[in-house]
N, C-alpha and C positions, 0 to 999 in steps of 0.2 A: 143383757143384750149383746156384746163387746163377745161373749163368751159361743154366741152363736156361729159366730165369724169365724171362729178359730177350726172347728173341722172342716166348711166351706173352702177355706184356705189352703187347710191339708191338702182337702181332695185336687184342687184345683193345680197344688203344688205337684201332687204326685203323678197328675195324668199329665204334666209337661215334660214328664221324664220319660214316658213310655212311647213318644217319638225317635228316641233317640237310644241308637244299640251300637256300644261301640265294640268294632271290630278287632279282631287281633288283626297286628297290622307287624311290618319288620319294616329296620331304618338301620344306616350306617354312615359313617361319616369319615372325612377324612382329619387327621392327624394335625394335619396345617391351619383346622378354621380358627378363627380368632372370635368365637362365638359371642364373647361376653363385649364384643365391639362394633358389632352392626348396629345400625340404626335409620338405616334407609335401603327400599327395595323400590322395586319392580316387576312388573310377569312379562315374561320372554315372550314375543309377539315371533309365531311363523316368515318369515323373506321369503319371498318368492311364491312356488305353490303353494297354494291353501292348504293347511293340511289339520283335517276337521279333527283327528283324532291330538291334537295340540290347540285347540279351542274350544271352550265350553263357556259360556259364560256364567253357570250355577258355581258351575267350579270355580271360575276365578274369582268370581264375588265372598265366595268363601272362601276361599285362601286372604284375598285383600282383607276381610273382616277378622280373622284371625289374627294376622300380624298388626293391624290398626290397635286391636287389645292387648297385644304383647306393644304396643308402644312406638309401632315402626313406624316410620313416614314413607309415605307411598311420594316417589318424584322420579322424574323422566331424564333428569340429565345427574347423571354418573352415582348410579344408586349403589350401596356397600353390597346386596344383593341383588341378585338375578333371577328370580324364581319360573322355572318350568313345570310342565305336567304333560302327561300322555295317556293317554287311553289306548290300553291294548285289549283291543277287543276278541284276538285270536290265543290259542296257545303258545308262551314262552319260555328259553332257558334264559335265565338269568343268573348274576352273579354277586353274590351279598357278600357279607362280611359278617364273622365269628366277631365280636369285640367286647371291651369292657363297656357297661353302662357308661351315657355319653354324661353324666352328670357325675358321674365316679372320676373319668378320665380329666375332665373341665378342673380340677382339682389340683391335679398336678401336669397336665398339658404336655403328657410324653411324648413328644415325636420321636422315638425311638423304638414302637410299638409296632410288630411285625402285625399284616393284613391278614388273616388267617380265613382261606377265599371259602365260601360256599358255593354251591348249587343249586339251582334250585328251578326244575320242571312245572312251571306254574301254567296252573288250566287259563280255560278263557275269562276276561275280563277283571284285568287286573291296570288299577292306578297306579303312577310311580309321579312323583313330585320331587325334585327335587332342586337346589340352593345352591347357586356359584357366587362366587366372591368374586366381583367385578377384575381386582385389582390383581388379582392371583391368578387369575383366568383359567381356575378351577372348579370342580364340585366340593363343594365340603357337606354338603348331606343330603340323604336321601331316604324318604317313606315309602312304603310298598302295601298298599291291598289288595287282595287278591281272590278269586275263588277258593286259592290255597287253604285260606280260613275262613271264607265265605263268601259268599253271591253278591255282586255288585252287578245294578241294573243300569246301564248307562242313559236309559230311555227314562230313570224311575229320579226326580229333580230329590226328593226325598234320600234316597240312598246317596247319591251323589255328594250331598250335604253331609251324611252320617260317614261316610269314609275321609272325606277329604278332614274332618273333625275328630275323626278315628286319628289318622295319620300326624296331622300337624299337634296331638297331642303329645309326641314323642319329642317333639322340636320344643322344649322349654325355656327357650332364654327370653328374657324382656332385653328391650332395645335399649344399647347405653347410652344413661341418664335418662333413662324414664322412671327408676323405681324415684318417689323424692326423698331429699335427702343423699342422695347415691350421685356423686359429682361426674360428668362423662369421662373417662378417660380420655388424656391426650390425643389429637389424631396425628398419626405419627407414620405417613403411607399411607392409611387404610382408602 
């Protein structure tokens, strides 16, 4: 009987995957983060005018759920990150970066690595998210989806979900001393 369960299971397993189509997506980062040292964020709230294409709340829900899994603590007074988002719902030039994988670089942490700038003519409806270090009062990364590699519906809660899950799968660090075992690093500045 145990034995009947087990295709049910399959099937059951495999139509949870077919919600979900992740997008090619592009990210870059700067040279200064101190990645393997965050452990508290944030999402950057608009001042002043409302500015609807920097609020969504599918979005933010999903970013907040993603860094909760990598281990972050979400808090309000002086978070290690700063996390933003925009919805450009028009045609844009934007400017990326050629670099090495950010997990190749994490490695040996060369700040001496030249920005080797792209281009790049992106159609309409493209996300960009990106992560400042509070303390640095910098960007140190940033994801991008776009029509470039495929269709984002901003109206579609569904797409919204599978991009924004596209994107922050590029941003791989667990927050330090989340993994156990793994003692925090000193806070030293940060």
């Amino acid at each position: 009987m145990r034995q009947g369960y087990a295709p049910l299971f399959l099937v059951i397993l495999m139509s949870s995957c077919l919600g979900y189509k992740e997008l090619p997506v592009e990210y870059d980062y700067s040279y200064r983060g101190n990645f393997k040292r965050y452990r508290t964020f944030e999402i950057m709230k608009p001042v002043g005018l409302e500015d609807s294409s920097m609020m969504n709340n599918v979005i933010e829900k999903s970013i907040v759920s993603r860094m909760r899994f990598l281990g972050y603590k979400q808090v309000e007074n002086k978070p290690h990150l700063i996390i933003a988002f925009k919805m450009y719902k028009d045609s844009l030039k934007f400017n990326g970066y050629n670099q090495p994988d950010i997990e190749e670089w994490v490695k040996t942490q060369n700040e001496n690595l030249n920005y080797d700038q792209q281009k790049f003519n992106l159609k309409t409806g493209t996300l960009l998210i990106q992560f400042f270090d509070r303390r640095q009062n910098r960007s140190i990364w940033q994801g991008y989806a776009t029509t470039f590699y495929g269709s984002i519906d901003f109206n579609n809660n569904r797409h919204l979900k599978n991009a924004v899950i596209s994107i922050l799968d590029k941003y791989r660090f667990w927050a330090d001393g989340f993994i156990e075992g793994a003692p925090p690093v000193e806070d030293k500045g940060l």
